[in-house]
Phi, psi and omega in degrees: 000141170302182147216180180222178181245164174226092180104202163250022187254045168087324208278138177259077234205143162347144165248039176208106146294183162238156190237104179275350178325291219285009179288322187266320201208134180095302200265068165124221164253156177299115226252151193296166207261334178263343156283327173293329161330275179313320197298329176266333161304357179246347159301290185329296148292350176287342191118321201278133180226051169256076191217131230235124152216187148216191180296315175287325168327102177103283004263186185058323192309341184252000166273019178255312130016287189278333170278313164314306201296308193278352203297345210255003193237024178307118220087294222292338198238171188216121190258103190278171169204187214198121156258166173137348159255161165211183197288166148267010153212151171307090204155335202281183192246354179240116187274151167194357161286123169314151167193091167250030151341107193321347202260315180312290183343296196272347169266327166288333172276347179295319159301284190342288202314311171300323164332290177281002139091004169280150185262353168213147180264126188314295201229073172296107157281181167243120194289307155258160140268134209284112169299317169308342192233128150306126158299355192271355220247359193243349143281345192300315187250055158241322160290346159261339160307315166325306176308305185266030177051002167303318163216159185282314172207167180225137205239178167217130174263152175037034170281127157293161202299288182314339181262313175279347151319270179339294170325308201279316187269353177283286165233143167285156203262158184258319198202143171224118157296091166247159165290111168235115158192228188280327208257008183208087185223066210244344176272354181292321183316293164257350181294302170324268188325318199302296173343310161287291184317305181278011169063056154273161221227170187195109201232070166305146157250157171070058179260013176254010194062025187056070162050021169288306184302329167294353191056046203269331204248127178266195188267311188272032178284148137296141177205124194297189168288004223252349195256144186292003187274345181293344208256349183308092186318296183312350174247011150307123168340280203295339167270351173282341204291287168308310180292007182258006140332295168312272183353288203305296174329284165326306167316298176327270159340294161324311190312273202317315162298342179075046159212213189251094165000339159289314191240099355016297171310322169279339148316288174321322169283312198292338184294335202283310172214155171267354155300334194307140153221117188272187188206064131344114171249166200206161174246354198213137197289337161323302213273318178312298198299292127030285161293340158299308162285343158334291212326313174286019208247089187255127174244163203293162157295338170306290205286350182284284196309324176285319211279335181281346180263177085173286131348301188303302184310343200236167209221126193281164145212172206117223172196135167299312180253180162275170212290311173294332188286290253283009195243010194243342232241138180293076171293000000 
């Protein structure tokens, strides 16, 4: 396995990650604990020391999840996690309230930390940005978490270019997490440069498209309620209908390569900058392995140049998220 750097702030990490959400939460029920287990130790040997949660996951069950599973690899590996929700009352089991209160902050990472069974969290984001809390005032305490050795480095998810400024000059960000891959590249316009300018790191997720892009999902998938994919608008039948475009291009490509469209797809992220490093997540140990091996998967420039004149020409359709996420999302 490669490895990349994410920025200029040190962190070294796998050059393919894993994305652990969907073992506990969104995409369906929550899958037996003891095959996830072996699947992120074998993610492990596999090479990949990258592995991506949060707080909300589940919640909390898949930062417990990730901790069990990892507990035998301490040094080898590098663990993000993620603050910024809470219940809306005490008790519930569906988090859905923003909360980056410098205090909410410094009382969530103390779970976070048992949970994960670690004495510093590698890499902390802010799972949103919170419109109620300045952002100087939500790095001000991650940077005193730094300071008392609780965490390590500090990322931001789906944050706009003007907010990771802000951010960036209270502590510096190590990594910004957004959604990217073919069917989604709305951070190359201002996101991309601010990064690069600040020497930030770049961890896209769902750089498989929520598994659209492996060309696994046809137009007439169905997807039941518990997966988050039933509320997408881009994932209505008529629009998977129209989105088998993307597919078909990758497919095309894969074809002439001997290899799978999923990893065309991740070839495709990882080719774009060398800070990137995405994090496709599986439930199944084929698809780990699969998603690992992108890393050899090198494309020419001839194939770089076909797939972008070729991508240029398709239109995603659909809204990634619903009218309340997408109210969620950082300009």
């Amino acid at each position: 396995m490669q490895t990349r750097k994410l920025g200029r702030q040190g962190l070294e990490v796998s050059a393919i990650g894993f994305g652990c959400m969907g073992m506990s939460w969104s995409y369906g029920p929550p899958k037996d604990k003891g095959e996830m287990i072996a699947l992120l130790r074998a993610a492990v040997e596999k090479g990949v020391t990258f592995f991506d949660t949060a707080e909300v996951y589940g919640p909390l069950v898949n930062e417990e999840l990730v901790g069990e599973a990892l507990a035998p690899f301490r040094g080898r590996v590098v663990i993000a996690t993620k603050f910024g929700f809470a219940p809306a009352q005490e008790g519930e089991a569906r988090w859905s309230v923003l909360n980056s209160r410098p205090d909410h902050i410094k009382q969530a990472v103390e779970g976070s930390l048992k949970r994960l069974r670690v004495d510093a969290i590698d890499l902390y984001y802010q799972h949103r940005v919170d419109p109620a809390v300045p952002i100087e005032d939500v790095a001000g305490a991650v940077k005193d978490l730094i300071r008392e050795g609780k965490v390590k480095h500090f990322g931001l998810s789906e944050a706009g270019a003007k907010t990771l400024r802000r951010a960036h000059s209270v502590q510096p960000v190590t990594a910004l997490q957004s959604e990217y891959s073919l069917w989604w590249r709305e951070p190359e316009t201002s996101v991309l440069p601010t990064l690069e300018e600040l020497g930030i790191g770049f961890v896209p997720f769902s750089p498989l498209g929520k598994g659209f892009l492996t060309g696994k999902l046809a137009p007439s998938t169905t997807f039941e309620s518990s997966d988050f994919r039933s509320t997408l608008p881009r994932f209505k039948p008529e629009n998977l209908r129209v989105n088998q475009a993307f597919v078909e291009l990758l497919s095309r490509i894969a074809q002439e390569k001997n290899t799978t469209p999923g990893q065309i797809a991740l070839a495709w992220v990882l080719a774009q900058k060398p800070y990137i490093v995405p994090i496709p997540g599986t439930t199944k140990p084929e698809r780990m392995r699969e998603n690992a091996d992108a890393v050899n998967v090198v494309l020419s420039a001839s194939e770089l140049r076909e797939i972008e004149e070729r991508a240029s020409k398709l239109e995603p359709m659909g809204d990634r998220y619903s009218p309340a996420q997408q109210r969620m999302i950082d300009r």
